[in-house]
N, C-alpha and C positions, 0 to 999 in steps of 0.2 A: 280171857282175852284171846282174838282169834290172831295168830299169827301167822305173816305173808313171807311167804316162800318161794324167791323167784329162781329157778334153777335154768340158769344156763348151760347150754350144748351144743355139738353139731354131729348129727347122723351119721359121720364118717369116725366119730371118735369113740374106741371101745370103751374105756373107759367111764364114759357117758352111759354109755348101756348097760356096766355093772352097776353104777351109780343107780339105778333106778331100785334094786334090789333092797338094797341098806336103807334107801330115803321112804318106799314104804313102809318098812317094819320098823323104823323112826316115830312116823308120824301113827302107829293107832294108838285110838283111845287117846288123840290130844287135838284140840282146838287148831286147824290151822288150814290156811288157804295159798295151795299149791300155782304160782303162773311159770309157764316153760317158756326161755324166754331163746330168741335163735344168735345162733353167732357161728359163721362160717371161718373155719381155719385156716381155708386158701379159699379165695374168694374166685373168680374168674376176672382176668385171663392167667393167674397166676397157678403154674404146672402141680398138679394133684401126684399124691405116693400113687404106685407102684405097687403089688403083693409080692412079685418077683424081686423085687428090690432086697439086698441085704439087711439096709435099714431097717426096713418093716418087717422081714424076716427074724431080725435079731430080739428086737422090741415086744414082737408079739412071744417069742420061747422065753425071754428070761424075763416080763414082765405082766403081758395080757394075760396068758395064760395062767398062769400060776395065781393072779389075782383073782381068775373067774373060777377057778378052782376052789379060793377059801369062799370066794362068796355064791357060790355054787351056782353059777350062771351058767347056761350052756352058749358059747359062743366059738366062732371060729374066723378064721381069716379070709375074707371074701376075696374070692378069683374074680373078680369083677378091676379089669386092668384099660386104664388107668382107674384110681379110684374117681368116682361122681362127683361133679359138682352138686352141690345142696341148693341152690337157690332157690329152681322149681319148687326140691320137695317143701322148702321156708316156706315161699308164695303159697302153696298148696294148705300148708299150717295156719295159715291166717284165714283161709277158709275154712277149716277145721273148726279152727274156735268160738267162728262167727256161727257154728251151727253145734257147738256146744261138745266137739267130739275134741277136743284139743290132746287131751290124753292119751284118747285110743290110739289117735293118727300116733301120736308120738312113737308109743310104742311098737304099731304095726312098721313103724317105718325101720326104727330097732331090728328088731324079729326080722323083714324081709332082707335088712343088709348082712347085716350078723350072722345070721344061724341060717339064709337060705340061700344066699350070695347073686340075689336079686339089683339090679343097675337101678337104684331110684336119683337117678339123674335123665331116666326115660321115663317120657310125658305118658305112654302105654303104659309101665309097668306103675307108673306111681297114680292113673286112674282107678286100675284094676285094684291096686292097695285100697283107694279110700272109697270103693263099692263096699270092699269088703268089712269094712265096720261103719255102712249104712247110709254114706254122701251119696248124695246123686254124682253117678259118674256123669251125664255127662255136663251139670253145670261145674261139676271140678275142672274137667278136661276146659270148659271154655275159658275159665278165670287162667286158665295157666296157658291158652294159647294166646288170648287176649296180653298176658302179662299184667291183669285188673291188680295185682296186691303185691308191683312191683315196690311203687312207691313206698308202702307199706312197710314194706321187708328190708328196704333201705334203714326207712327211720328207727326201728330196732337195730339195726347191726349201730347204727351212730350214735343211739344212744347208750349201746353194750359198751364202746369202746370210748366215747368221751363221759359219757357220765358216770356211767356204771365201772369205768376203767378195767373192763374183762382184756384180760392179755393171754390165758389159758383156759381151757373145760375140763370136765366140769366145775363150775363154781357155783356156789349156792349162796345167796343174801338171804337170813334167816333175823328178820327183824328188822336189827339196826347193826348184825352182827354179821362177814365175808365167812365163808369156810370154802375155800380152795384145796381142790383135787377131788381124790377118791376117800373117801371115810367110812365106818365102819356105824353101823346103824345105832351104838350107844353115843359116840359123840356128836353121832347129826340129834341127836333125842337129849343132850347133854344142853345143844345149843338153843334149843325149841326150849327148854326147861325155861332156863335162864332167859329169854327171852319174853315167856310169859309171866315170870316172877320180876324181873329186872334186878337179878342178884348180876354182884360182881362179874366178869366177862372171862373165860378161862379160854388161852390162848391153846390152837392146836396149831402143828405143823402143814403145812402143803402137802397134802395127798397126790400120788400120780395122775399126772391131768395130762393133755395137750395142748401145744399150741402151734402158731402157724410152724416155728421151724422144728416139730415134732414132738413127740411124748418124753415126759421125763416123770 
């Protein structure tokens, strides 16, 4: 039985980025079907962190870090001040998936915040990204000057937060079964099990996630 695996994120949260590490080596060699689904942290016009901030300073030493360390991520704190809003690069994902690239963009978008400390809150920088794993730049650049998958991008974020009741990132719906935060690639493959068996449900704790008023 193929199981649906919808993982929520937003591009600005590291955590989300280690998250991708564990949830591949999860899933080989098992049945399942991955949708990424978007959820902005601060939405606009509501004020974005900071890197110079102590907050974000304190968060990333005693917790980013150390996390992308066990799970051997290479990641870093982007000088990109304030941090971006998401919404383009969201808008941008919905054209991603209608042309079958949902994944890459995901990633490259990861990769360009994270580890190159690229603004993908800029309409330039977030074309040039999705040349680079094969969109035509410039029907991307029109859909996001146009605003064509605003509406779009909307009805995901309302259905993240009234249906799907997402209040932190990452979280993953593995089934009929929540797994919130960051987790380590046995218990994401623990969950998938049990999901394709329908044995009993084994309860994990909230892995470090974010949310709008910061990572915990």
């Amino acid at each position: 039985m193929t199981v649906s695996i919808k993982v929520y994120s937003d591009y600005v949260c590291p955590f989300c980025f280690i998250a991708e590490k564990p949830l591949q080596e999860a899933i080989k060699g098992k049945d399942v079907q991955i949708e990424w689904m978007p959820f902005e942290l601060r939405p606009y016009p509501n004020e974005t962190l900071k890197p110079e901030g102590e907050y974000l300073q304190n968060t990333w030493q005693t917790s980013v870090y150390p996390l992308a360390k066990k799970f051997e991520v290479d990641i870093v704190l982007p000088n990109v001040s304030p941090q971006p809003y998401t919404h383009l690069a969201f808008e941008g994902f919905q054209f991603a998936k209608e042309n079958g690239k949902a994944e890459a963009y995901n990633h490259r978008m990861f990769q360009a915040f994270f580890q190159e400390h690229q603004n993908i809150g800029d309409i330039e920088i977030l074309t040039n990204l999705a040349g680079e794993i094969g969109l035509d730049k410039e029907k991307y650049r029109s859909v996001l000057e146009e605003r064509k998958y605003k509406q779009a991008h909307q009805a995901v974020l309302e259905h993240a937060a009234n249906e799907a009741n997402i209040t932190a990132v990452p979280t993953m719906i593995i089934g009929d079964q929540t797994l919130r935060g960051l987790h380590d690639a046995p218990d994401i493959a623990k969950v998938i099990d049990e999901e394709q068996s329908k044995q009993p449900t084994i309860s994990f704790e909230q892995g470090m996630a974010c949310g709008p008023d910061g990572c915990f």
